[in-house]
mmCIF file of the C-alpha atoms, coordinates in Angstrom:
data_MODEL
# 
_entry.id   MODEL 
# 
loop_
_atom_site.group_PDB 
_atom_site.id 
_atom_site.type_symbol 
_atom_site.label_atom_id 
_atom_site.label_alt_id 
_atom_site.label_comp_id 
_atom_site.label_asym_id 
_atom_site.label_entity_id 
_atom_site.label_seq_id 
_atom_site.pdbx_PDB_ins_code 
_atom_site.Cartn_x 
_atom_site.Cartn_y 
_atom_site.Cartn_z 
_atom_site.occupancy 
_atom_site.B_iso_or_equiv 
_atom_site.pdbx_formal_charge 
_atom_site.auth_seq_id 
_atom_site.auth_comp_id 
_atom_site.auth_asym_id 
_atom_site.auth_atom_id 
_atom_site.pdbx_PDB_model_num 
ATOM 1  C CA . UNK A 1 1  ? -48.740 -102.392 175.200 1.00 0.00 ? 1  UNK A CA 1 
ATOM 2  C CA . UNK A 1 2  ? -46.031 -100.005 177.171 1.00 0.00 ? 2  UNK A CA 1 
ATOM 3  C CA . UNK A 1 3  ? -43.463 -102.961 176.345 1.00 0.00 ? 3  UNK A CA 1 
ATOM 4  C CA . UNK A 1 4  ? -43.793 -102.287 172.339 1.00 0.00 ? 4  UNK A CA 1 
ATOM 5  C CA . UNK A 1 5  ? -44.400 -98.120  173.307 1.00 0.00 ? 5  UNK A CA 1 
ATOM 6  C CA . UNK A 1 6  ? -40.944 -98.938  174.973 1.00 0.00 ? 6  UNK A CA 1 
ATOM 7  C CA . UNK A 1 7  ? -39.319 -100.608 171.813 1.00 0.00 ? 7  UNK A CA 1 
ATOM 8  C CA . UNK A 1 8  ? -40.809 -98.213  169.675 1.00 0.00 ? 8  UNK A CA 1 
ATOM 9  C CA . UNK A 1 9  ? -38.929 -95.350  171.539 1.00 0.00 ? 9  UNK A CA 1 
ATOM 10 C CA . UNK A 1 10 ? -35.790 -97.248  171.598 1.00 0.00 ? 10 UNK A CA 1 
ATOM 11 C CA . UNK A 1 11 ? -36.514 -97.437  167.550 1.00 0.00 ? 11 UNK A CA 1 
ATOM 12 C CA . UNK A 1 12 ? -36.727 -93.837  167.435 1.00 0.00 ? 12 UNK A CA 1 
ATOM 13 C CA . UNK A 1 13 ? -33.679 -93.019  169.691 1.00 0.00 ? 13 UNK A CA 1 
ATOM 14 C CA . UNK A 1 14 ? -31.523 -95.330  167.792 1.00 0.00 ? 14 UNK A CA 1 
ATOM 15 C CA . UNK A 1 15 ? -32.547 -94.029  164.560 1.00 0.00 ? 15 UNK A CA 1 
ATOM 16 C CA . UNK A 1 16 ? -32.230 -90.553  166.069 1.00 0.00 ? 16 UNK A CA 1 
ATOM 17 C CA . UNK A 1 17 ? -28.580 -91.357  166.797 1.00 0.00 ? 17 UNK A CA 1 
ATOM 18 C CA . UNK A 1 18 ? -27.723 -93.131  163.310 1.00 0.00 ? 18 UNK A CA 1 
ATOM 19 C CA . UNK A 1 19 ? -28.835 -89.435  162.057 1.00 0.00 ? 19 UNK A CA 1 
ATOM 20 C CA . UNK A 1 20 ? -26.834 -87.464  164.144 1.00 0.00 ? 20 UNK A CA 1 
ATOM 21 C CA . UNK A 1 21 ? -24.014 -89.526  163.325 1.00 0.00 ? 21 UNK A CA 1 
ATOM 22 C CA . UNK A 1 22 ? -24.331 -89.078  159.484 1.00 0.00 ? 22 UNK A CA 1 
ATOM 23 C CA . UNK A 1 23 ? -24.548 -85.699  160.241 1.00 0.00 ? 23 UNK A CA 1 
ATOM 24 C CA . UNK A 1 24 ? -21.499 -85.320  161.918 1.00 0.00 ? 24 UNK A CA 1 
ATOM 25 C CA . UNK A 1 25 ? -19.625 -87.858  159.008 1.00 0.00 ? 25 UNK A CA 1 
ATOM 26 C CA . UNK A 1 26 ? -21.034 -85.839  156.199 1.00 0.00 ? 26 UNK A CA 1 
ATOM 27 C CA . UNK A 1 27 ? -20.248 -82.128  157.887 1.00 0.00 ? 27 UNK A CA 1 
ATOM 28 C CA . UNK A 1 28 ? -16.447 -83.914  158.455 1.00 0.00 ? 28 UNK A CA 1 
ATOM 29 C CA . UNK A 1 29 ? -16.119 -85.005  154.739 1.00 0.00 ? 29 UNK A CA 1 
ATOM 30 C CA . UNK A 1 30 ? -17.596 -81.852  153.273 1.00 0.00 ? 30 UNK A CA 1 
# 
């Protein structure tokens, strides 16, 4: 159980990142 609560955060951080990057990429090319 706290292993896949700790994978499932990891999910969410990464995915967190990947949308702050295209962010940033987008707001640059604009």
């Amino acid at each position: 159980m706290h292993q896949h609560l700790n994978s499932h955060h990891e999910r969410s951080c990464r995915n967190g990142k990947i949308g702050k990057q295209k962010i940033i990429y987008f707001s640059l090319n604009s």
